[in-house]
N, C-alpha and C positions, 0 to 999 in steps of 0.2 A: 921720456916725457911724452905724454898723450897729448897731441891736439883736439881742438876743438872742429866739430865738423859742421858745418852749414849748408843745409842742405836746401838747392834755390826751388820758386815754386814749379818753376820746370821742367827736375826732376822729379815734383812729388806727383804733378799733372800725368807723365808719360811712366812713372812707377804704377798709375792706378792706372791707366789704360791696357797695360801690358798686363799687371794680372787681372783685369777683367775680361781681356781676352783669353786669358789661360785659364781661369774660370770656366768661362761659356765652352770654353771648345775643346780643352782636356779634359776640366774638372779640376774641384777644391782641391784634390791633393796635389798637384802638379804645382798649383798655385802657392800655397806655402810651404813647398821647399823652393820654390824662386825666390819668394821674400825672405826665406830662412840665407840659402846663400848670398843673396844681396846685403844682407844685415853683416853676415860674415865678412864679405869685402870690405864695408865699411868698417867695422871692426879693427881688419886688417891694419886700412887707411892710416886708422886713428893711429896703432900702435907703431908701424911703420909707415910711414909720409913716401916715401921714395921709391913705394914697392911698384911694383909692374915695369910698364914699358912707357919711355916717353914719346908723345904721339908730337906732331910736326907745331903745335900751338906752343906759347912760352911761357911755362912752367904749368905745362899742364902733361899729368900722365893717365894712361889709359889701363886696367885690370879686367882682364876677362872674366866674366861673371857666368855663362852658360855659351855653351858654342854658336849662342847665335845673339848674346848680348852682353857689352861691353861697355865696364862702370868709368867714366872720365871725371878726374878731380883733378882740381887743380890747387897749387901748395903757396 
């Protein structure tokens, strides 16, 4: 069974900061494969709920998404 995923506007605020920074400073292509793998973790989420690691909040888990940023949903 697929969940539904809701996405708050806080992560959609600091998703467009994050590639507008990888934008300016690496370039467009750097920038959508972050949105490409971002999409895939959600993905994931949706088909597996329980995947990653659960971080110290409650019922909230954490999915590394690039070694230096880290998708947090919570079920």
């Amino acid at each position: 069974m697929a969940y539904v995923i809701v996405k708050k506007k806080r992560f959609l605020n600091r998703l467009i900061k994050v590639l507008t920074y990888l934008d300016n400073e690496w370039g467009h292509n750097v920038a959508v494969v972050f949105l490409e793998r971002t999409d895939q973790k959600i993905e994931m989420i949706r088909t597996y709920p329980y995947i990653g690691i659960p971080s110290g909040i409650r019922d909230t888990r954490s999915l590394l998404v690039t070694k230096h940023n880290r998708l947090f949903c919570r079920i």
